[in-house]
N, C-alpha and C positions, 0 to 999 in steps of 0.2 A: 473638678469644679470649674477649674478654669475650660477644660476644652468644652463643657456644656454654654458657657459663656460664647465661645468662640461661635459653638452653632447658630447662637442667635445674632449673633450680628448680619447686616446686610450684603448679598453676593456682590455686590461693587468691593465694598469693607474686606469681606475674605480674599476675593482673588488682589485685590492692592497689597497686603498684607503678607500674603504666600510669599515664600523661600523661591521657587520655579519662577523665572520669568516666562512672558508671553511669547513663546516662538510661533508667532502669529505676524510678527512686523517684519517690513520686508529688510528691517536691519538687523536681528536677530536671524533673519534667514541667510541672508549675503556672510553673519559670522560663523555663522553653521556650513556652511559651502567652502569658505578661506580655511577653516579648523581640519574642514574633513580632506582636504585638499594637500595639507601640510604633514595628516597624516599617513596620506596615502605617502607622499615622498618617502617619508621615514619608513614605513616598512619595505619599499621595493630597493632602498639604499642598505635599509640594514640586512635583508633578504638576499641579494645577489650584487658581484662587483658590476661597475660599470661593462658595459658588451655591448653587441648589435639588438639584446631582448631587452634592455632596459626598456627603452620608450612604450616597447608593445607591452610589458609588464605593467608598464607605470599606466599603461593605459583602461586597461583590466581592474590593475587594484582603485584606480578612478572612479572608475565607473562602478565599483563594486562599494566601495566607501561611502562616494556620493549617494548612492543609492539607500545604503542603509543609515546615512545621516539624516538623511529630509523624511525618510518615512518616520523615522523615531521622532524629529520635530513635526512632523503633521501630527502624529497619535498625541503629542505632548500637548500642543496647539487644542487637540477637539477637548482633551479629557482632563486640560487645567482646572476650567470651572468645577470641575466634579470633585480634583484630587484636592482643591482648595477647601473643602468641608471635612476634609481630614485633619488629622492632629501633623505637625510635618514630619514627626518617625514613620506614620504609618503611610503619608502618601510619598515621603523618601524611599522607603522600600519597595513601595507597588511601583511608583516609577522605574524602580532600577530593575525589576522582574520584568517591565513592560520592554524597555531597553534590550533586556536579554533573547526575552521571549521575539522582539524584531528582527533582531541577529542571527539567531537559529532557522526562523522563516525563512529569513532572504538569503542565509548562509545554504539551508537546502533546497531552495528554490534555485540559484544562482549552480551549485552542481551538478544537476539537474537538465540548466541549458548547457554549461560546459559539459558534461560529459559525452552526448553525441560529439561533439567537434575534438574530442580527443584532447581532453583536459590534460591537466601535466601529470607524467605517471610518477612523480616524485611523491604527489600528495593523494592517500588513498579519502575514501569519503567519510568515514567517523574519523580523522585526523583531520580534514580539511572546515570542519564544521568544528571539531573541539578547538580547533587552534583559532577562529574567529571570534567565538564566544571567549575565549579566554581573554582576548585582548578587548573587545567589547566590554568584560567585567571589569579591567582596569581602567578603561575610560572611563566608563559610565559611573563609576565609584568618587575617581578622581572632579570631576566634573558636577557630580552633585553635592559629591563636600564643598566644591568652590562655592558653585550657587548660595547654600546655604550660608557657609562663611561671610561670604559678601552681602548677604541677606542682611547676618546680625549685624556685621558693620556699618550697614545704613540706617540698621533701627537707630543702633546706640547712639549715631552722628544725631540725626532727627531727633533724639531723645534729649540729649545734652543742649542742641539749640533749640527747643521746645523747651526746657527746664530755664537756660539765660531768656530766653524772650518772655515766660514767665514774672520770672523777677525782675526784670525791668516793666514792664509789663503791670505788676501791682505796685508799681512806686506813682503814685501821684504828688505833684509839690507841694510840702508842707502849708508853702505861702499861700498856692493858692486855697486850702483848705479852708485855712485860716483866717485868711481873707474872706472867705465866703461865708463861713459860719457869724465874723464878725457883720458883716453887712446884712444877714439874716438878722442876727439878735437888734438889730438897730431901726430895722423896719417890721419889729414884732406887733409894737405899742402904736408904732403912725400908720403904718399899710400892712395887717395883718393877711391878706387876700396875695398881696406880690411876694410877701415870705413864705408864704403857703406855695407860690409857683416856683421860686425859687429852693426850698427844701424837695420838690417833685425834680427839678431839675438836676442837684444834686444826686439825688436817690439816682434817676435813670444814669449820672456817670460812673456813678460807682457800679452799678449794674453791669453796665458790659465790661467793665473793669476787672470784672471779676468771671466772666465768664472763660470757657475754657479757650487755649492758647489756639488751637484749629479751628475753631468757631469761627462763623462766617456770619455776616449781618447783610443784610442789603442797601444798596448805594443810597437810596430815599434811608434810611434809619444812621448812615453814618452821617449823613449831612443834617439830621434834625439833632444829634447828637450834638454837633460840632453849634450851630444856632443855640443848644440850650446852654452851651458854655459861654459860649457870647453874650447872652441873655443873663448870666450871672455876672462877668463881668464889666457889660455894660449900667449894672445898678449900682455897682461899685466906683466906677470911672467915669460916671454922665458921660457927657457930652465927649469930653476928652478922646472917647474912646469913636470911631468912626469905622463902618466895615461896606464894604463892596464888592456885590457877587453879581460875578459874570458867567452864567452858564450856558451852553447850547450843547443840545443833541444828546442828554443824558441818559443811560438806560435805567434808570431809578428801581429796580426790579434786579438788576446782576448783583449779586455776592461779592461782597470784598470784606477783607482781614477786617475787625471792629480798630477802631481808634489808630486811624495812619492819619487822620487832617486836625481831628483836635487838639494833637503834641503838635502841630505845626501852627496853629492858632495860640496854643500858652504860648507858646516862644515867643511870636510876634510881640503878644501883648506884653512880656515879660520885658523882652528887649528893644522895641522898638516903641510903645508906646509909653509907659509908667514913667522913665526918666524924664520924658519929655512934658515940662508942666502944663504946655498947650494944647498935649497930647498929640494926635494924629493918626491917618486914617491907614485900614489893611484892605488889601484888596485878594479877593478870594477868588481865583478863575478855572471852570470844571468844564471840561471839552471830553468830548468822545468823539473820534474820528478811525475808521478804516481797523477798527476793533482793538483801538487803543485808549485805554483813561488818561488823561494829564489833569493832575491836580496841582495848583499852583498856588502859594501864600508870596504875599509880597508885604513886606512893613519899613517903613521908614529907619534908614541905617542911622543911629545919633555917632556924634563924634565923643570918641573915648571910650565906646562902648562896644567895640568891634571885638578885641581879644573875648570881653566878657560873651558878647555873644556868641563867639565858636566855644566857648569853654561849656555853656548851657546848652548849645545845639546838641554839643557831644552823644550823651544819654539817648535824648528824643531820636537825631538820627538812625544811631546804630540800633536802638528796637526796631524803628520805623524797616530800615533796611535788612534786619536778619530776619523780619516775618515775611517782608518783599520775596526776600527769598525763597524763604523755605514755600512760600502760597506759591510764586513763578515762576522759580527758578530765574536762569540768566537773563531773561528778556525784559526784567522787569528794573528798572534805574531810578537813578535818587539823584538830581543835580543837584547845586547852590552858584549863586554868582551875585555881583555886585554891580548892581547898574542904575546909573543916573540917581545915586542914592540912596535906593532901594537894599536891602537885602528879600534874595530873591529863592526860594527854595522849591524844585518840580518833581513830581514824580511820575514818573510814567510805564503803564503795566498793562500788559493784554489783557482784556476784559471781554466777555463772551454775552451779548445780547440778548436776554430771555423775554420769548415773545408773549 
């Protein structure tokens, strides 16, 4: 059941998903070159002492290793996409037949050219071909257990912070619920048309709220997102409440993680506005530059409220930043600072232009 599932998903989905990586990059290729490299030492060290034939030796088993390292990573390379619609027992074992089956080629293909030139009479030719293939079998065995190993241990990693981003992730703040349902029920009876947009507004936060943890929205629906929360609690806070958005250059069309600006918007309001009974205003500024997003919230820092606000950030952050991740990986950053009053929070992540 499950592997007919598997078939249906899409060839991006299976080959990301596969056990094999892509020996197709030229860093995968460069680790296939240094491995097979390190093996060749080891058998001409473990094969004969140091002498005047080491080097010529070492040069042979080189060039004979090299040779059948890179062909095994080219076939692996052409025939990922294919062994990726298999279950991974079954494209584990075809690999490692395809492995062997290289070995034996190039092992009597490579005999073949040595024997005119008076190969070494110590090794006859079905011993010279078994004893390649034998060590070939425990590479090639060793090496896709690892793969695989290292496989599951990134699902499991991915899966564990997919499960904590989750649950942070469906915590929305009681207050603000509360708050909002209360300023609903109170404009039922006088503005029955703005409770009506305000219950739609609601509706859509909880919607992507609930959507799944890799789920991607696009930059125009995170920013309407982020406006209809404002929009709730702007009916709540009047005037008090003041916002200013400064964008340029936005690709409103690229995919980002759902809800990374609107936890940075409660925060604001949370901590920088509501204590203040004059209120005061947040400033909201979206740049795209040289295939970079920086998204920035800034809200006025009150006095005495600074511990409480790292203590609130806390939550909002570390989601903010464990999904950063897991979407960018390293490139992707989360600062905060304190300037001229301000608390000031940026994030900034490679983001890819869709034309």
């Amino acid at each position: 059941m499950a592997s007919a599932k598997g078939h249906q998903r899409p060839p991006q989905e299976r080959a990301a998903s596969f056990f094999l990586p892509s020996f197709c990059g030229i860093r995968m290729v460069f680790a296939v070159v240094v491995v097979a490299e390190l093996l060749a030492f080891v058998l001409v060290l473990a094969g004969r002492a140091p002498g005047p034939r080491l080097w010529s030796d070492l040069g042979l088993v080189s060039l004979f290793v090299q040779w059948v390292a890179l062909s095994s990573a080219a076939l692996l390379c052409l025939l990922r996409p294919w062994l990726a619609r298999l279950s991974n027992l079954a494209a584990g074992l075809l690999a490692y037949l395809l492995l062997l089956a290289t070995t034996a080629v190039l092992s009597e293909a490579a005999y073949r050219l040595l024997a005119p030139l008076g190969g070494s009479p110590q090794l006859d030719h079905p011993g010279f071909v078994l004893r390649n293939l034998a060590i070939s079998a425990i590479i090639s065995a060793l090496l896709l257990r690892y793969f695989y190993v290292r496989h599951q241990w990134q699902a499991q990693v991915q899966a564990e912070a997919r499960a904590r981003i989750a649950a942070l992730a469906a915590r929305i703040r009681p207050h603000f619920l509360f708050n909002s349902l209360n300023t609903i029920a109170s404009l039922t009876s006088t503005r029955p048309q703005l409770a009506e947009e305000l219950v739609q507004d609601l509706a859509d936060l909880f919607r992507v709220t609930m959507q799944d943890v890799g789920a991607r929205i696009s930059l125009a629906e995170e920013i309407d997102i982020a406006r209809r929360y404002l929009h709730i609690e702007s009916q709540r806070l009047g005037e008090r409440l003041q916002v200013e958005w400064m964008t340029k250059n936005l690709p409103l069309t690229a995919e980002v993680p759902p809800l990374i600006l609107q936890p940075l918007l409660e925060n604001a309001v949370y901590h920088g506005i509501e204590p203040v009974a004059g209120g005061g205003s947040i400033q909201v500024l979206l740049t795209y530059n040289r295939g970079v997003l920086r998204l920035e919230v800034r809200n006025p820092l009150v006095e005495g409220e600074l511990e409480r606000h790292r203590e609130g950030n806390r939550m909002a952050l570390a989601n903010i930043q464990e999904r950063l991740r897991l979407a960018f990986g390293a490139s992707a950053r989360l600062e905060t600072e304190q300037r001229n009053g301000e608390y000031r929070v940026r994030l900034l992540f490679p983001l890819e232009a869709v034309a």
